[in-house]
C-alpha positions in Angstrom: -6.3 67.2 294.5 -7.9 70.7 294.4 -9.0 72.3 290.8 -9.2 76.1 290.8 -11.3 77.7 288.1 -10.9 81.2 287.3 -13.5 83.2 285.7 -12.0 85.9 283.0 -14.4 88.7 282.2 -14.0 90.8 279.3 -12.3 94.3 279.7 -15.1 96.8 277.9 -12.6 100.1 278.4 -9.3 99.6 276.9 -7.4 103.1 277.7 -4.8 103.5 274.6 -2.0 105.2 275.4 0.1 107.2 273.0 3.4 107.5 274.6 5.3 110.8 273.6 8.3 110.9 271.5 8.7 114.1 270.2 7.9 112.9 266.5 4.7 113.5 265.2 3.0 111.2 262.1 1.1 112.2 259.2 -0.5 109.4 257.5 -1.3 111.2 254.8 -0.1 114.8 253.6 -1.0 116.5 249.9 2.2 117.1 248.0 1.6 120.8 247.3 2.9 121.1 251.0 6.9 121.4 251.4 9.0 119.9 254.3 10.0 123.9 255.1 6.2 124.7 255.0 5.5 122.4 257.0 8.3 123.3 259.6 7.3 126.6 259.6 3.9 126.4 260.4 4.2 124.0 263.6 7.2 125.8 265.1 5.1 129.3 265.0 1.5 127.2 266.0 3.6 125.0 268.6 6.6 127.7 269.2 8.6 124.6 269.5 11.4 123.7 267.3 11.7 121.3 264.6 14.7 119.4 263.9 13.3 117.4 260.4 10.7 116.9 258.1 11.1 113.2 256.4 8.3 112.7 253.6 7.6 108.8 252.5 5.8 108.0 249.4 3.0 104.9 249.2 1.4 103.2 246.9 -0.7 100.5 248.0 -4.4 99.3 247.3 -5.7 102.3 249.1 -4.0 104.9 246.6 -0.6 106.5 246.3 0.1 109.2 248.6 2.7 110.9 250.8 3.1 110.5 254.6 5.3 112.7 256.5 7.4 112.3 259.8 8.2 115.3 261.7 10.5 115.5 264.1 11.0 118.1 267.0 14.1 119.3 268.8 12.1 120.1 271.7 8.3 120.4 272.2 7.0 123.5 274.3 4.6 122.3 276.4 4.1 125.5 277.8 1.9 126.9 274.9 -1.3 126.1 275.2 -1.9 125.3 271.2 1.0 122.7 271.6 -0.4 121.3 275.2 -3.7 120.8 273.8 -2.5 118.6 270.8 -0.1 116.6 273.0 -3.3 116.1 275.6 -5.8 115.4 272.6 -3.2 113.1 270.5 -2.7 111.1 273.7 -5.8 111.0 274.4 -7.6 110.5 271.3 -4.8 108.8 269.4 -5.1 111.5 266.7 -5.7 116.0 266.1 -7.3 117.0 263.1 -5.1 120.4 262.0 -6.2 122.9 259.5 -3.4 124.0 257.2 -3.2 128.1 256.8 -4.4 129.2 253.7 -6.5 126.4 252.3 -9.3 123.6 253.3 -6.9 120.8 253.9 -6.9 118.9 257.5 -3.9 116.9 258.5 -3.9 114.2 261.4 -1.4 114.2 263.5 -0.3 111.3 265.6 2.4 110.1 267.5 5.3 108.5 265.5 6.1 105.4 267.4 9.0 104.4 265.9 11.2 107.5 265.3 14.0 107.0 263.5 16.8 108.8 264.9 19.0 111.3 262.7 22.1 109.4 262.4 20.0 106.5 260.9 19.2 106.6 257.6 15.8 105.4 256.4 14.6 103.0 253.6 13.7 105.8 251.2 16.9 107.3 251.6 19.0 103.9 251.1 16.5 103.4 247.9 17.8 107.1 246.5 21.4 107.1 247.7 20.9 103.3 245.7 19.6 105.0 242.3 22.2 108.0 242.8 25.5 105.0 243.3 23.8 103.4 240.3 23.6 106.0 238.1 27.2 107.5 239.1 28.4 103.4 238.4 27.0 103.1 234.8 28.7 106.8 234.3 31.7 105.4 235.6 31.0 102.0 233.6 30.7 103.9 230.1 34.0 106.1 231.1 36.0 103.0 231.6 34.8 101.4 228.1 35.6 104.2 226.7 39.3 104.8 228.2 39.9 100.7 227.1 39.0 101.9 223.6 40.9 104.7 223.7 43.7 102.5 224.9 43.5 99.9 222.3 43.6 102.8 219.7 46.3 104.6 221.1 48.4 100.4 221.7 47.5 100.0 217.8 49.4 103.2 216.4 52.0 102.5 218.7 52.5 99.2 217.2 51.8 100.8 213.2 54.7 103.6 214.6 57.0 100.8 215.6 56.7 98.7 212.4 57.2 101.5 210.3 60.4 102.5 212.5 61.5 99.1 211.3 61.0 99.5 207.7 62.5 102.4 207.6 66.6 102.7 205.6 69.4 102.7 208.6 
């Protein structure tokens, strides 16, 4: 019987890749900044087109925040300012961005797990939940108040009809 012992050495550079999706994550965005700003300003740096901007709320042990999720229609990746960030966020995992107009940076990095228009994320079940709950206890208070009305209106129909009866012939 013959033993074979493999040695194992250790791998000292691991090459991450970032494999593009066309959706590009902020893990962290300052909510003076609207979805439309946003738009704007990486379909004229990029001149590609955007089809959303999704923003997601946190609140964790870090700090509360905003993240945002933007996602493109189609990414030109013949302009050079859009080619660079593709090459340094795959790359690098990461480009810092300076916003117009002010001293704030944004990282932006490859959303690996787009979510797909016709799918509708947890943030958006958790509003459509408050908005059916709020348009149930509406609808709630409406019918309590249509069963009072009806028990009103049930009780002078019965006062009507026993007066009818007391009533000469």
């Amino acid at each position: 019987m013959t033993t074979t012992t493999t040695n194992v050495s250790s791998v000292t550079n691991v090459s991450v890749t970032n494999v593009w999706t066309n959706s590009l994550f902020i893990p962290a965005i300052d909510f003076s900044i609207t979805k439309n700003d946003l738009k704007e300003f990486l379909e004229k740096k990029t001149d590609s087109k955007v089809s959303r901007v999704d923003f997601v709320s946190f609140n964790n042990d870090k700090g509360t925040g905003r993240r945002a999720f933007v996602h493109f229609q189609n990414w030109n990746s013949a302009n050079k300012f859009a080619k660079d960030i593709r090459a340094k966020i795959e790359s690098h995992g990461h480009y810092e961005l300076s916003l117009p107009n002010s001293r704030m940076y944004i990282r932006l990095m490859v959303n690996k797990n787009p979510v797909p228009e016709t799918e509708v994320t947890l943030p958006q079940v958790a509003s459509n939940m408050d908005f059916m709950a709020e348009k149930i206890r509406i609808q709630e208070e409406e019918i309590l108040r249509l069963k009072e009305e009806m028990a009103a209106m049930k009780q002078f129909m019965e006062n009507m009809y026993y007066m009818m009866l007391q009533m000469p012939k």
